[in-house]
Every structure is written in C-alpha cells, then in structure tokens.
C-alpha positions as CSV (number, residue, x, y, z in Angstrom):
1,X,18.3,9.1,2.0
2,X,16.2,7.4,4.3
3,X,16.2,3.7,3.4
4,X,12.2,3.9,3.9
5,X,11.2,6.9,2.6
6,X,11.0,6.4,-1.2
7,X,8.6,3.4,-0.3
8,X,6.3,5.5,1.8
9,X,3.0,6.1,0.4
10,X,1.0,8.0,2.9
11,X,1.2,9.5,6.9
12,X,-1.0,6.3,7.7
13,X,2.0,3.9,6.8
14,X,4.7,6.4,8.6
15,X,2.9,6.1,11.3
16,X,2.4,2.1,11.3
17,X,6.6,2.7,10.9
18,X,7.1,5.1,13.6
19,X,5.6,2.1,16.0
20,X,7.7,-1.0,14.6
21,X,10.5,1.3,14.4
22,X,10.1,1.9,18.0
23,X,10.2,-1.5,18.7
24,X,13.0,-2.6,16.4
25,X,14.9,-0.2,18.1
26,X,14.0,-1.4,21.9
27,X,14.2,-4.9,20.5
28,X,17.9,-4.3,19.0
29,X,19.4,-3.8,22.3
30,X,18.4,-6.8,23.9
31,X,19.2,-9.1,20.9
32,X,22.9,-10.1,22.1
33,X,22.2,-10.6,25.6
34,X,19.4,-12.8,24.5
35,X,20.9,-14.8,21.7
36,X,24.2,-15.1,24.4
37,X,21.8,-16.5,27.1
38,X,19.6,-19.0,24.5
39,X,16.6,-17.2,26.5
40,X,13.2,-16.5,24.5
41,X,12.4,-13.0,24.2
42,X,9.8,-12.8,26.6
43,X,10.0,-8.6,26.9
44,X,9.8,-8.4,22.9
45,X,6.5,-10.3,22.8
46,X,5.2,-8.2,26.3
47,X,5.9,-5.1,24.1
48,X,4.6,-6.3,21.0
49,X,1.4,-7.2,22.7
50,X,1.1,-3.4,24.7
51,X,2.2,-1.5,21.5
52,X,-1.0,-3.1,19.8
53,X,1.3,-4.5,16.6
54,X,-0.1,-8.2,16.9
55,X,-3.9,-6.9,16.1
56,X,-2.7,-4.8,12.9
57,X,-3.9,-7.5,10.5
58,X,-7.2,-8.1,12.0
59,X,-10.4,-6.5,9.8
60,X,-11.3,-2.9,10.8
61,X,-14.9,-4.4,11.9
62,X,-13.5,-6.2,14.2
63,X,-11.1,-3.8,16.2
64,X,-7.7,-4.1,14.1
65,X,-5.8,-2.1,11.3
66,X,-6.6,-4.4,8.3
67,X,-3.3,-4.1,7.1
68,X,-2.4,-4.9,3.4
69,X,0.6,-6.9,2.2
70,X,2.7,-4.1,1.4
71,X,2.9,-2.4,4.8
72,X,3.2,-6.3,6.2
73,X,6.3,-6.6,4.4
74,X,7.0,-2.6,5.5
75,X,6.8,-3.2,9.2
76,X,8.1,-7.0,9.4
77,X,11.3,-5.9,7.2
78,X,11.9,-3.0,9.6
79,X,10.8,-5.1,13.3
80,X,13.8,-7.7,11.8
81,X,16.5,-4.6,11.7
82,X,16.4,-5.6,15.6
83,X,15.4,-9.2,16.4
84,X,15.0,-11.4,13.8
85,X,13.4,-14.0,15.5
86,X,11.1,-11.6,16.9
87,X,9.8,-10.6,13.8
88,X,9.9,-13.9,12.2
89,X,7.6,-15.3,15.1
90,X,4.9,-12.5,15.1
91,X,5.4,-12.8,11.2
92,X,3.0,-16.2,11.9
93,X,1.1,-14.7,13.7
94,X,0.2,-11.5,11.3
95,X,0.3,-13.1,8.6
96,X,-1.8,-15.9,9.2
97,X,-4.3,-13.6,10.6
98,X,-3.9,-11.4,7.5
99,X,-5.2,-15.0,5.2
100,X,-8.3,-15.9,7.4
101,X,-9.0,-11.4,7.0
102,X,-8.5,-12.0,3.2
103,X,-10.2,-16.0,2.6
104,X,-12.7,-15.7,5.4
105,X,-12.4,-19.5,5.5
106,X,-14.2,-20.0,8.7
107,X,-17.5,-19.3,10.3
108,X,-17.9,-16.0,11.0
109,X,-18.8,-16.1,14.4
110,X,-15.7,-18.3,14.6
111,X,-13.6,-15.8,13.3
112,X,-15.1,-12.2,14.8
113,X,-14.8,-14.4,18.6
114,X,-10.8,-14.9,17.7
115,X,-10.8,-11.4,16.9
116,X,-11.9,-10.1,19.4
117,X,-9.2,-12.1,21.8
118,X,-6.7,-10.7,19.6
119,X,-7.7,-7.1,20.2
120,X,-9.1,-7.3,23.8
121,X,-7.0,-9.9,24.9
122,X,-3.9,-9.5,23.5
123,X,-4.0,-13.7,22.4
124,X,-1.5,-14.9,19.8
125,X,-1.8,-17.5,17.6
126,X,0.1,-19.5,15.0
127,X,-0.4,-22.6,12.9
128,X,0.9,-25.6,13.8
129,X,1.6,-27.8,10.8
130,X,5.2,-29.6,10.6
131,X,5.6,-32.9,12.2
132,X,8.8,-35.0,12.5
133,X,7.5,-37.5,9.9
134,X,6.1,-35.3,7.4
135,X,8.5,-32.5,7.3
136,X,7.5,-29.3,6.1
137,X,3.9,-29.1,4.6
138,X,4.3,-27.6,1.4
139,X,5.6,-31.1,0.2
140,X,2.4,-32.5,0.9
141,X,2.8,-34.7,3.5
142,X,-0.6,-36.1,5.9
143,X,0.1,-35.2,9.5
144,X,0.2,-38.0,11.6
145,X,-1.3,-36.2,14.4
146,X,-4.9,-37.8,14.5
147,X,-8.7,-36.2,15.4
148,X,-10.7,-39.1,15.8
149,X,-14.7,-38.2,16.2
150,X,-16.7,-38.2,19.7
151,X,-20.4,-38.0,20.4
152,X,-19.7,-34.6,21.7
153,X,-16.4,-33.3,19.6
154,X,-13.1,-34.6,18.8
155,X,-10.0,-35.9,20.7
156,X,-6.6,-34.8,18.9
157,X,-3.3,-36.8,19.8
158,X,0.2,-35.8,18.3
159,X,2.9,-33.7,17.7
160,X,3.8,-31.1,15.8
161,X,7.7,-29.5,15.6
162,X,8.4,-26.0,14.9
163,X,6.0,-24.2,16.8
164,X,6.9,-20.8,16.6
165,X,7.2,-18.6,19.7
166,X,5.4,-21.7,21.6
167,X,5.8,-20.6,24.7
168,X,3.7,-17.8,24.4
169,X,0.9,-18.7,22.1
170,X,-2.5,-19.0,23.5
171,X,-3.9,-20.6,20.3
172,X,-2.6,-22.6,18.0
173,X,-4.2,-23.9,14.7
174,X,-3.1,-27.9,14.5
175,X,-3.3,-29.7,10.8
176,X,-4.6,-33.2,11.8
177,X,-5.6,-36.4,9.9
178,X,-9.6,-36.3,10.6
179,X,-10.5,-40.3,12.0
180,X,-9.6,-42.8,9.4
181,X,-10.5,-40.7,6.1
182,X,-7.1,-39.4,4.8
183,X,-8.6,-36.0,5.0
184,X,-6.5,-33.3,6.7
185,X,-8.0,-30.3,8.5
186,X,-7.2,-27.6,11.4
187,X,-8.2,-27.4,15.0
188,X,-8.2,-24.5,16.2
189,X,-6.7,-25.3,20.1
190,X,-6.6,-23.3,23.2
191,X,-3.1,-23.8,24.8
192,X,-4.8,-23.8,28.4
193,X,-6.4,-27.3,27.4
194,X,-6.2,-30.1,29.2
195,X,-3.6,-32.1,27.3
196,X,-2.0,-29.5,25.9
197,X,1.9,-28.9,26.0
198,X,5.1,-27.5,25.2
199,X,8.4,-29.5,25.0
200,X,11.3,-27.2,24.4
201,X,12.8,-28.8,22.0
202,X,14.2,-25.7,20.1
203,X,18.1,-25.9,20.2
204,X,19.7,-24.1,16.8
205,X,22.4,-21.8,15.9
206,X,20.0,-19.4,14.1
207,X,16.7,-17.7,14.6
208,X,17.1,-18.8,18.9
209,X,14.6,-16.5,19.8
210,X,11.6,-17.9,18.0
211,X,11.4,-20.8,20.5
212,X,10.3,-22.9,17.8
213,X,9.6,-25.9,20.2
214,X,7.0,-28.7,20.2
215,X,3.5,-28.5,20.7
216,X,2.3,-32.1,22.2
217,X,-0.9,-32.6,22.5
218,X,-2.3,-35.8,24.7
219,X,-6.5,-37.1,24.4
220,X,-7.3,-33.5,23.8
221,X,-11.0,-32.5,23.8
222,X,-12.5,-29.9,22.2
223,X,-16.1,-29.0,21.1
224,X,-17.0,-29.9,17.6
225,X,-16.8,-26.4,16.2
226,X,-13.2,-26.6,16.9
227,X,-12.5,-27.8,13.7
228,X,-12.5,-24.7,11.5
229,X,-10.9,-25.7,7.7
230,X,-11.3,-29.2,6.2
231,X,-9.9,-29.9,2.6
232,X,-13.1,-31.0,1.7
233,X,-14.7,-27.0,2.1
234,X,-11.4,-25.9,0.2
235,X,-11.8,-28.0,-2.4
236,X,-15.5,-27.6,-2.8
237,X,-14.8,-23.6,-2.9
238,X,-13.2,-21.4,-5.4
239,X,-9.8,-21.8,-6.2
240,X,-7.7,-21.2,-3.3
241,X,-5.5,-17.9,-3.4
242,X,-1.7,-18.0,-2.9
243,X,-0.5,-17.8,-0.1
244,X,0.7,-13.6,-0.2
245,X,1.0,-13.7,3.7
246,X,4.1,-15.9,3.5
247,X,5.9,-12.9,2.4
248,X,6.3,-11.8,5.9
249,X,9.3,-14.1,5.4
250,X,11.6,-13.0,2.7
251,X,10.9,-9.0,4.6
252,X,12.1,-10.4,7.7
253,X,15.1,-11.5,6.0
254,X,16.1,-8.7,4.1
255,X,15.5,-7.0,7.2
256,X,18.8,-8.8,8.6
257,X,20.2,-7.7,6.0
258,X,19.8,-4.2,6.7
259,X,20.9,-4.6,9.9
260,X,24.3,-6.0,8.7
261,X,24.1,-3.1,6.3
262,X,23.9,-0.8,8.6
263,X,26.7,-1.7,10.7
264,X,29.4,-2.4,7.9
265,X,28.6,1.0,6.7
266,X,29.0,2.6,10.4
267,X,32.7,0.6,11.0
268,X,33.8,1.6,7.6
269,X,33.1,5.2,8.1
270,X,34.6,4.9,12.1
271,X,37.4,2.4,11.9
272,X,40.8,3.8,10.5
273,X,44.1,1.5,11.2
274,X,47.4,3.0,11.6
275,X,48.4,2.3,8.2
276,X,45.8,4.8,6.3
277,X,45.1,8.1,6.7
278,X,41.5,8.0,7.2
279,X,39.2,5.6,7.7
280,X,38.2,2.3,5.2
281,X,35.6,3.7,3.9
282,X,38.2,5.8,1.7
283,X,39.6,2.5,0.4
284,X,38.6,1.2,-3.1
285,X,38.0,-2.0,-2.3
286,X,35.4,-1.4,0.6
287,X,33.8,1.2,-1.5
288,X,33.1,-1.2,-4.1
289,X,31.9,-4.2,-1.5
290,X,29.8,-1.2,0.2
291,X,28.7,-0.2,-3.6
292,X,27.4,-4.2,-4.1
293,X,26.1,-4.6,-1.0
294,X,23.3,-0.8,-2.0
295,X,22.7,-2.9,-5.3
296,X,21.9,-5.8,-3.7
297,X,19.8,-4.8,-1.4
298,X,18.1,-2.1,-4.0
299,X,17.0,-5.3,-6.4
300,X,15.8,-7.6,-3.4
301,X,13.5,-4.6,-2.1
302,X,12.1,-3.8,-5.3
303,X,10.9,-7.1,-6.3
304,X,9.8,-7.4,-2.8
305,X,7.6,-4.1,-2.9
306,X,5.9,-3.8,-5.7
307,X,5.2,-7.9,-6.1
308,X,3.2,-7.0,-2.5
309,X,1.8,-3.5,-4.3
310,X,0.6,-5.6,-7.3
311,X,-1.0,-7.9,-5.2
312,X,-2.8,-5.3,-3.1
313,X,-4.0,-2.9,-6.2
314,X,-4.9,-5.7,-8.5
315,X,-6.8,-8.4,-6.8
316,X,-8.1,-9.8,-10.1
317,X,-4.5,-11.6,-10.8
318,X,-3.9,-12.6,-7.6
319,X,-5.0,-16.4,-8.8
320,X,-2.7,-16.4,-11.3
321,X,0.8,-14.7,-8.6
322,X,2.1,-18.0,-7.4
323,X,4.9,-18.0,-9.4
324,X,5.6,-14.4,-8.9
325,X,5.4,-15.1,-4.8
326,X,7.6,-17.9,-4.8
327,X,10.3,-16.2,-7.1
328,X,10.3,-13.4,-4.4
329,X,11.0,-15.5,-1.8
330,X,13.8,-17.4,-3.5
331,X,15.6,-13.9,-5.2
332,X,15.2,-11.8,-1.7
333,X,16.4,-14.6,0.9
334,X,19.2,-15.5,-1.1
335,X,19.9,-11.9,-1.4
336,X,19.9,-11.0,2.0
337,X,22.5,-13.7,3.0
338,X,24.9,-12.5,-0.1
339,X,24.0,-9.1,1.7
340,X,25.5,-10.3,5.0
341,X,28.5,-12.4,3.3
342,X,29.7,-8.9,2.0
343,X,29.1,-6.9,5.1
344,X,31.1,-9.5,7.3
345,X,33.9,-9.1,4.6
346,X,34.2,-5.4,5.5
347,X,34.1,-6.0,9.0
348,X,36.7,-8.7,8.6
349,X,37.6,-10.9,11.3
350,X,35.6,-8.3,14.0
351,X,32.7,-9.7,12.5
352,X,33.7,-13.4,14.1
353,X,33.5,-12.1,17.9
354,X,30.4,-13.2,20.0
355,X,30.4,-9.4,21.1
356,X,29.5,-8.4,17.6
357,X,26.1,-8.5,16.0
358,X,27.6,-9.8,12.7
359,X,28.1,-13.4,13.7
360,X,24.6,-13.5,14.8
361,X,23.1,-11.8,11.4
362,X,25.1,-14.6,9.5
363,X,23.5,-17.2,11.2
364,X,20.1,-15.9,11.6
365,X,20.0,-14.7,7.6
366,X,21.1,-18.7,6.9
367,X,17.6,-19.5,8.1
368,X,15.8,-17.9,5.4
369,X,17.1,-20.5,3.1
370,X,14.8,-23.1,4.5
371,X,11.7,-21.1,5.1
372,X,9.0,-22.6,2.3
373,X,8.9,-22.3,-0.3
374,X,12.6,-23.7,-0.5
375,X,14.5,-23.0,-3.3
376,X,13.9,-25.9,-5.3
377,X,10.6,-26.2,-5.3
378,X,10.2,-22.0,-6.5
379,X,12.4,-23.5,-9.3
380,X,10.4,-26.7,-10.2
381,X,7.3,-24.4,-10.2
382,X,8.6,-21.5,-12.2
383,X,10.1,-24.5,-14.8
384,X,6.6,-25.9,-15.0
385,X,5.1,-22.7,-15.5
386,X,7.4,-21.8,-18.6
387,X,6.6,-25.7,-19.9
388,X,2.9,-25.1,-19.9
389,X,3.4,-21.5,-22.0
C-alpha cells in the first residue's frame, strides 16, 4: 500500500501531495550532482517558488492555502524523499510563516504587506537567530547582534550563523539585543539593504544544500516599524503557544528515511549474487532487517501524525503540548537515522560509494540530531514534567 494513503484525509490534501510529490521527484534527480558539486540548489528553490509551495502557509485572506500542521508535516516528509536540505530550508520558511498565521504577533498591516510579497512576489523568508556566541536559542542565550535606537529608526550590527538557504532569502527576521536594555526582539530585514550580507560560511558533510551561511549585517538602517516582536509584547500577552511549526523538522527527517527505505527495499528485491537463487530479498536475514526497518518507520509516523492531528482538532490543549512536541522530535529523528543504519546494512558496502544515494541519506539523517529541541533538553523537560505530577 501506498506509504501515504492511510494518512490521507480528503482530495484537498492529495492534491497539496500530488504537487510536493512532483517536486520531490524533480528534486531527487538533481540531489547527487548537487551534493557531489557542494553547489546550492538554486533550481529547487526556482521551482518551489513557480510551483506556488512557499505561499501554502500564508492565511486564505491573504492569498495562501492556510495550511494546518498535519499536511505541513504531510508535504515536508514527502519534499525530503528527494532533497533533504531542500525541504529542511523551505521547512523555515513554511513554518515560520505558519506561527505569525497562527499567533498574529505583529501588526497587521505588517503582516498582510509580508504576505502579499510572499504570494505576489514569490519572497522568502527565515529567521535568523543563532550567533557564534550564543549557540542555538532554545538555550536562552542574548544575541550579541545589537539594535541601538535613532531619531528616525534603528541601526542593527552583527552576525548571525546558520542562515538557512541564505543565499536566496529576501527577508530575514534577526533576534537582536534592543540598545542597552537586555531585551531581545526581531527585525524584520530586507536582504537588498544597505549593509546587508552573506558570507558563505556553510562547509558540512550533511544537509550541503541548505546553504546555511552567515548573514552579516554592517550600520544597518531600517524604519522604526521594522521591529516587529519584542519580549516585552510576549510577555505582556497570553501565554505563548509551543512552537508546533518546528515539526517541519522531525517530517523532514523521517522523510530521509523513506528515501533510504525505499531504496534498500528496491536492491533487495533486484540484486541476486551468484551464490543464491534469487534475489536477497528471499534471505532471512534481510527479511527481518526489511521487517524492522516497516516497524520503525510505522511508530515514528504515527506519533508524528496524529501529535500534528491533535494539535490541529483540539486547539484548547495546545498550551499544555510542549512536552508532547518535543518527545516527537526526539522519538522520530532518532528513528529515522536507526531507519537509515538498517537500510545501509542491506545495501552493504554499495551503500559506501559516492555514486549511491545511501552515503548521502546517512549523513543528511545525522543532522536531525542537532535540530532543537536536542535530545537532552526533550528529556530534562519531559523529567520535569513527570516531577511536577
């Protein structure tokens, strides 16, 4: 059976499918010559943009899909079957859009003129929060990158590191330490700026393609309703909601996953040495590796679809799903790279070659494990949790 059908729940989403399928598919055949060549994926993002995917999350008032988090996780799991990176970069971009849909944290006017770039414009955006000092911001850290106040705006200076698909963003939204109040909030910043720039920086093993380089920005000046979110409006609102969106992560993950699915399952049926009569997928052994592997993937999906159904049919706990979030995270990433241990064990040493797409599912899947939350902290949290019960 179709690995997507059981999870279909109306033409609407087969549809939304039909199109990431289409572009998993285009994407899959460029991924070696890509990841061989360490060259961004220029012609996945072009396609993305003409195909109308990046404006799926944007509110149906403004132009867009309004897509919930189940068919987020549907059509990021399935754009990863082809390029990882790919889907983990526009993953940013949908998701982050899918929060400011949800939270409506800024202005409106703000928000329906970003919109309407997205839509009409085909602009992409991401946020832009790690720095080399602070690390990744779910520990907490204060970005050194400063916004000190101007009679007419602000002036930013800093840096920020893992920019996700950099070099084609044309906004990004920067964390910054506002003047000299320890108070953190986001800019939102045109990339055609004065003062604004990319260093590619981005020089990994894993996850090439997302160009995750640095955005440097140099006496940057922008109007005074550039600053969109300050803590001080957060904390002054209701409690914040977790952060659902981030899910886009653990999809694209067990989307590698599939992928090296996929192709153990296709050489076990195919390949047949000398020695047997038929081909390995007759051989105990592999039968029972193939066997684990359907389990596997069958508990990681599960968790992963109906925690995103549960947060989509019953808003009134989402407050209270952090726990459940995180946990997701943790089970399906680690999942996903036991997935694609076992596959490569079928393979065998094929599975080593630069030709083959296993090597590069191994060290793509390797990434998830340091995607927030990490592990420890979805442990500390779930620890805490059963302390205060």
């Amino acid at each position: 059976m179709d690995l997507y059908e059981s999870y279909l729940q109306n033409d609407r989403q087969r549809k939304l499918l039909e199109m990431a399928g289409k572009l998993a598919d285009t994407f899959s055949a460029r991924a070696e010559r890509f990841d061989r060549e360490e060259a961004f994926p220029f012609e996945n993002f072009s396609d993305i943009k003409k195909s109308g995917y990046a404006s799926l999350s944007v509110p149906r008032e403004y132009g867009g899909e309004e897509i919930s988090l189940y068919e987020m996780v549907m059509l990021q799991e399935r754009l990863a079957t082809g390029d990882a990176a790919t889907s983990l970069s526009i993953g940013w971009h949908i998701g982050g859009l899918m929060e400011l849909t949800e939270n409506r944290p800024w202005k409106e006017e703000t928000f329906k003129s970003l919109c309407a770039k997205v839509v009409k414009d085909k602009a992409l955006i991401n946020r832009a929060a790690t720095e080399p000092a602070t690390g990744s911001p779910t520990r907490g850290g204060l970005p050194e990158t400063k916004a000190d106040q101007t009679e007419d705006g602000w002036i930013l200076n800093g840096r920020k590191t893992f920019t996700s698909m950099a070099r084609v963003l044309d906004y990004s939204l920067v964390s910054a330490r506002i003047g000299e109040s320890g108070e953190k909030g986001f800019f939102l910043i045109d990339h055609t700026q004065e003062g604004v720039s990319i260093e590619e920086t981005w020089d990994t093993i894993s996850m090439k393609g997302t160009g995750s380089d640095d955005l440097v920005l140099q006496d940057v000046t922008v109007a005074g309703n550039a600053l969109v979110e300050r803590d001080s409006d957060a904390r002054d609102s209701r409690e914040e909601l977790p952060k659902a969106w981030l899910l886009h992560i653990p999809a694209c993950y067990i989307g590698v996953a599939i992928a090296a699915r996929n192709e153990a399952i296709n050489f076990a049926k195919e390949y047949s040495p000398n020695s047997l009569p038929g081909p390995i997928k007759d051989v105990p052994e592999v039968r029972r590796k193939i066997g684990e592997i359907e389990l596997e993937l069958f508990k990681a999906r599960q968790i992963l679809y109906s925690v995103a159904d549960k947060w989509d049919k019953e808003p009134d706990k989402r407050h209270g799903m952090a726990a459940e979030l995180a946990s997701v995270k943790h089970i399906v990433t680690n999942s996903a790279f036991r997935i694609v241990d076992t596959a490569m064990r079928i393979v065998g040493a094929r599975s080593l070659f630069r030709s083959n797409p296993m090597q590069r599912y191994y060290r793509d899947v390797r990434a998830g494990l340091h995607n927030p939350p990490m592990d420890d902290m979805v442990i500390s949290m779930l620890a805490g949790k059963a302390l205060k019960e």
